[in-house]
C-alpha positions as CSV (number, residue, x, y, z in Angstrom):
1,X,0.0,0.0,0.0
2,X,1.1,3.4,-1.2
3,X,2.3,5.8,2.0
4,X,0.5,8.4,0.5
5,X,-3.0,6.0,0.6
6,X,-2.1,5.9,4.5
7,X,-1.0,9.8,5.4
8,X,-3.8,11.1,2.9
9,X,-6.7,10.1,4.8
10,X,-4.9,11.2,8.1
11,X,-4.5,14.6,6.7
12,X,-8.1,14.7,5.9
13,X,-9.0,14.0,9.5
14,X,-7.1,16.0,11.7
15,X,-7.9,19.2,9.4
16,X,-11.6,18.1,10.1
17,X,-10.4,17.5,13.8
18,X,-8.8,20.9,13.4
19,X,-11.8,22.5,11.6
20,X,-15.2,21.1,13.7
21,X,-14.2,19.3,16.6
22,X,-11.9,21.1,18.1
23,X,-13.6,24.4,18.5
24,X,-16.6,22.8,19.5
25,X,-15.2,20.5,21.9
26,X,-13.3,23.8,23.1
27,X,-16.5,25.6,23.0
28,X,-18.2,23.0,25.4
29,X,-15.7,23.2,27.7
30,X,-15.1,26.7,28.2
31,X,-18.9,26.8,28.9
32,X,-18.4,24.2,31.3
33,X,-15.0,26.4,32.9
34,X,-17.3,29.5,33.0
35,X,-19.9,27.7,35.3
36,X,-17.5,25.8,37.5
37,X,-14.5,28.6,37.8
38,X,-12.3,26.4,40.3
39,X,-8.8,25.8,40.3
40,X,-9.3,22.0,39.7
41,X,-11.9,22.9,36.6
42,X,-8.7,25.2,35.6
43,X,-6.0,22.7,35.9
44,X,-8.1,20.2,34.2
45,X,-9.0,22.7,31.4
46,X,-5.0,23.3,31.0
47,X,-4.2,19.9,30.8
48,X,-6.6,18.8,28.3
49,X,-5.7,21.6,26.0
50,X,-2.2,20.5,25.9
51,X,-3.0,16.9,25.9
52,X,-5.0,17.3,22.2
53,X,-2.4,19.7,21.1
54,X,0.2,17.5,21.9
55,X,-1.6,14.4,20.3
56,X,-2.6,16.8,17.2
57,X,1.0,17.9,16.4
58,X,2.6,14.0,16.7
59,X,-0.1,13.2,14.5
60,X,0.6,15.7,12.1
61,X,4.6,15.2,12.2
62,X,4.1,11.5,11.0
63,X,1.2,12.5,8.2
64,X,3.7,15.1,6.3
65,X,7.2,15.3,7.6
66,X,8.7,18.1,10.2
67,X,10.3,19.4,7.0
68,X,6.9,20.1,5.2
69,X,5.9,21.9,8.7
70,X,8.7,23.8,10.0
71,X,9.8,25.3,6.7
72,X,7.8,26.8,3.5
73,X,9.4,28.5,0.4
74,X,7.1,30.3,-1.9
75,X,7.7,29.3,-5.2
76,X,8.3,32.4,-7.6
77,X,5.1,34.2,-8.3
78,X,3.4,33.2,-5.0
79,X,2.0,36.0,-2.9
80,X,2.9,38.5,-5.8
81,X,1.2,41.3,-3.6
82,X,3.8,40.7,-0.8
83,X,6.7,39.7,-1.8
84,X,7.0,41.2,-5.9
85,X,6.3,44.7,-4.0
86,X,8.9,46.7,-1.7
87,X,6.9,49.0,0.3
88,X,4.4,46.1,0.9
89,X,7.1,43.2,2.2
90,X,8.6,46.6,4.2
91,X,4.7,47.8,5.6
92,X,4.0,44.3,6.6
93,X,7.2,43.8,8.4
94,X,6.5,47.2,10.2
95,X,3.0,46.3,11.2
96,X,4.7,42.4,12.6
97,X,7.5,44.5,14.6
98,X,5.0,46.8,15.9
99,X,2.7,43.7,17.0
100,X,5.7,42.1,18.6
101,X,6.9,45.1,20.6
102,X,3.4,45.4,22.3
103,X,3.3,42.2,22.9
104,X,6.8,42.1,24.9
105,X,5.6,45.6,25.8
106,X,4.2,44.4,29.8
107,X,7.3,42.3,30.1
108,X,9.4,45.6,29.4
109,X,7.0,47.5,32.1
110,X,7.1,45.1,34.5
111,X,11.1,44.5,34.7
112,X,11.5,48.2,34.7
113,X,9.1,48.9,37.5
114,X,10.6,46.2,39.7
115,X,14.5,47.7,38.8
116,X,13.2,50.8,40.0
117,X,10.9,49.2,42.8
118,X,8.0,51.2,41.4
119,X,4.2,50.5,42.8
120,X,2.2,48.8,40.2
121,X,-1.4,49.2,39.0
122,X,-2.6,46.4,37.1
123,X,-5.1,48.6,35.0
124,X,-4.8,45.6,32.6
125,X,-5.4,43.1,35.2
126,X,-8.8,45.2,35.7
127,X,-9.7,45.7,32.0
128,X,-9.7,41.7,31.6
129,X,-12.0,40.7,34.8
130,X,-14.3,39.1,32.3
131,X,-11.4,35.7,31.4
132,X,-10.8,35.2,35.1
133,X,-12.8,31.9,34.5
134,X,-9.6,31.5,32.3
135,X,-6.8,32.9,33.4
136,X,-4.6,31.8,35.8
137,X,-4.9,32.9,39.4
138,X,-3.2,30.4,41.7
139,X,0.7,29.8,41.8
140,X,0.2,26.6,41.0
141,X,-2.1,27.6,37.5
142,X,0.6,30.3,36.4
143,X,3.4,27.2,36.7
144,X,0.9,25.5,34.7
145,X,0.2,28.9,32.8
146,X,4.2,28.7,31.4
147,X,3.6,25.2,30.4
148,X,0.3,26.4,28.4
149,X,2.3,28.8,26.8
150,X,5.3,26.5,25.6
151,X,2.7,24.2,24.3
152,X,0.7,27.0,22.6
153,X,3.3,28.4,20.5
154,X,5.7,25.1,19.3
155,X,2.0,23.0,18.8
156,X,-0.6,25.7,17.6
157,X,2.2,27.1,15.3
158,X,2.6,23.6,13.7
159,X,-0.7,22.9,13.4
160,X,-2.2,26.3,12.2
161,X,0.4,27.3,10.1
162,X,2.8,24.0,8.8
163,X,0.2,21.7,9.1
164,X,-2.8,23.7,7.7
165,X,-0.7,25.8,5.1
166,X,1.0,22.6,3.6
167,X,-2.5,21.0,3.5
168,X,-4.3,23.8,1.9
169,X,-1.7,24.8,0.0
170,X,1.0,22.1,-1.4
171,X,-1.1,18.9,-1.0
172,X,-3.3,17.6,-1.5
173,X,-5.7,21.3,-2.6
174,X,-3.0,22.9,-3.5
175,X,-4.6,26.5,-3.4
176,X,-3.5,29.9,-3.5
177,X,-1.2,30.4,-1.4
178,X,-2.8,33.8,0.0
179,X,-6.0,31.7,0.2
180,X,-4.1,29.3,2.2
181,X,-3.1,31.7,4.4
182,X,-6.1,33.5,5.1
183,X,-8.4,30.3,5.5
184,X,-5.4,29.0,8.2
185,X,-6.2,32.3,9.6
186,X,-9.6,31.8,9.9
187,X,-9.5,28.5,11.8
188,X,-7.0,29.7,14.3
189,X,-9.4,32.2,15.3
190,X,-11.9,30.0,15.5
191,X,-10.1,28.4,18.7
192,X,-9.3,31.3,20.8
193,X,-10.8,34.1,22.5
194,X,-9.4,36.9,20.2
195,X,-9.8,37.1,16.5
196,X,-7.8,35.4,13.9
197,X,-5.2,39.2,13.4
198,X,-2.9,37.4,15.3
199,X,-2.8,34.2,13.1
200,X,-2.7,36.1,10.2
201,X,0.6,38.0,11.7
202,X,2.0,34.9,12.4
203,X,1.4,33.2,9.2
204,X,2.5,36.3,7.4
205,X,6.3,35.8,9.7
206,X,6.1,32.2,9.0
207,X,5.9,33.0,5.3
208,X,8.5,35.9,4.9
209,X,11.3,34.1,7.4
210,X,11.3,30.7,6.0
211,X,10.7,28.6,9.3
212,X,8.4,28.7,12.3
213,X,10.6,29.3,14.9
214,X,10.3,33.6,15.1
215,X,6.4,32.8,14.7
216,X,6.7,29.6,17.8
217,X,8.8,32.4,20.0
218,X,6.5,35.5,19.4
219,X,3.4,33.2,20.2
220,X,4.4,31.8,23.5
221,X,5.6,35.5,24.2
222,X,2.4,36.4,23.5
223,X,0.7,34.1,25.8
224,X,3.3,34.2,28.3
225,X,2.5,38.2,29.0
226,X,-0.2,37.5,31.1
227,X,2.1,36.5,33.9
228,X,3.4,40.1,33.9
229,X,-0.5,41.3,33.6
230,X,-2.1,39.6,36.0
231,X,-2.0,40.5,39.4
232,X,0.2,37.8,41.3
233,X,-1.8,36.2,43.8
234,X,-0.2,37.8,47.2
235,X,-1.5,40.7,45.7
């Protein structure tokens, strides 16, 4: 039997796992977070999520290759828009930097209030009382928390962007590569609590630097920023 017979069919069901189940299994289990807010519902929330990211990415890995996911090279005349145009390739790698430094942004704040032992504030903390269901209160959750965020940006970026993108877009539909991109897009923000901007950033870095590991570091830095956000709990 053909290897291709075998991976094909794999493909086809983790983008459908990726696609439908996922979000809605996600969907049903925030629900149930939001109604039982503990730290047990919590640490069982974070665990699954890793577990079926985890699962997810092996899977992947053995259906097309870490080459096919880590790396991408647009052939000449793909993405003409981006990367045929100077101010465009120099505009979107403004807007990326620009996302990047606000997202190290509270890190920067936070290091340079504690060097000058400054009072903080947590005005962020206060503006995101409505994900406390989520977020991580305890010690014990934000030890999870760096875990989450690990996990988050080496699996999610080899799912959404080199598993998705060589699905959609090499084999086996083989679309547009901008099409690729923006459906990828799409179902990443179909998993999370904010829209799919961030995925579109990402895939857009993935794209322009060859490999995922810029868009793997800049996604668990995203994540990780709540740390430096959230009000530690002896506060």
């Amino acid at each position: 039997m053909a290897l291709s017979s075998i991976t094909t069919p794999i493909q086809h069901l983790l983008f459908i796992f990726l696609l439908v189940v996922a979000p809605a299994w996600d969907f049903y289990d925030t629900r149930r977070l939001k109604r039982n807010p503990s730290s047990p519902a919590k640490v069982r929330y974070y665990k699954t999520l890793m577990a079926w990211l985890w699962i997810a990415t092996m899977v992947a890995l053995a259906a097309v290759g870490w080459r096919s996911l880590f790396f991408i090279h647009p052939e000449p005349g793909e993405m003409p828009w981006l990367l045929e145009h100077a101010w465009v390739f120099y505009v979107v790698e403004a807007v990326i930097a620009l996302f990047a430094a606000l997202t190290l942004l509270p890190l920067a704040v936070v290091l340079r209030k504690k060097l000058l032992k400054q009072p903080r504030k947590y005005s962020s903390a206060d503006a995101l009382k409505s994900l406390d269901f989520f977020l991580p209160a305890t010690w014990s959750e934000r030890r999870l928390w760096v875990w989450i965020c690990i996990t988050a940006g080496i699996c999610e970026e080899t799912l959404f962007r080199g598993f998705l993108l060589s699905y959609l877009h090499v084999f086996p539909w083989a679309l547009n590569l901008t099409v690729a991109l923006l459906l990828s897009s799409v179902i990443f923000g179909l998993h999370h609590l904010y829209a799919g901007i961030a995925g579109l950033l990402f895939g857009l870095l993935f794209i322009l630097t060859g490999n995922l590991l810029l868009p793997m570091i800049l996604h668990a830095a995203m994540d990780l920023r709540m740390l430096a956000i959230l009000r530690p709990p002896a506060e």
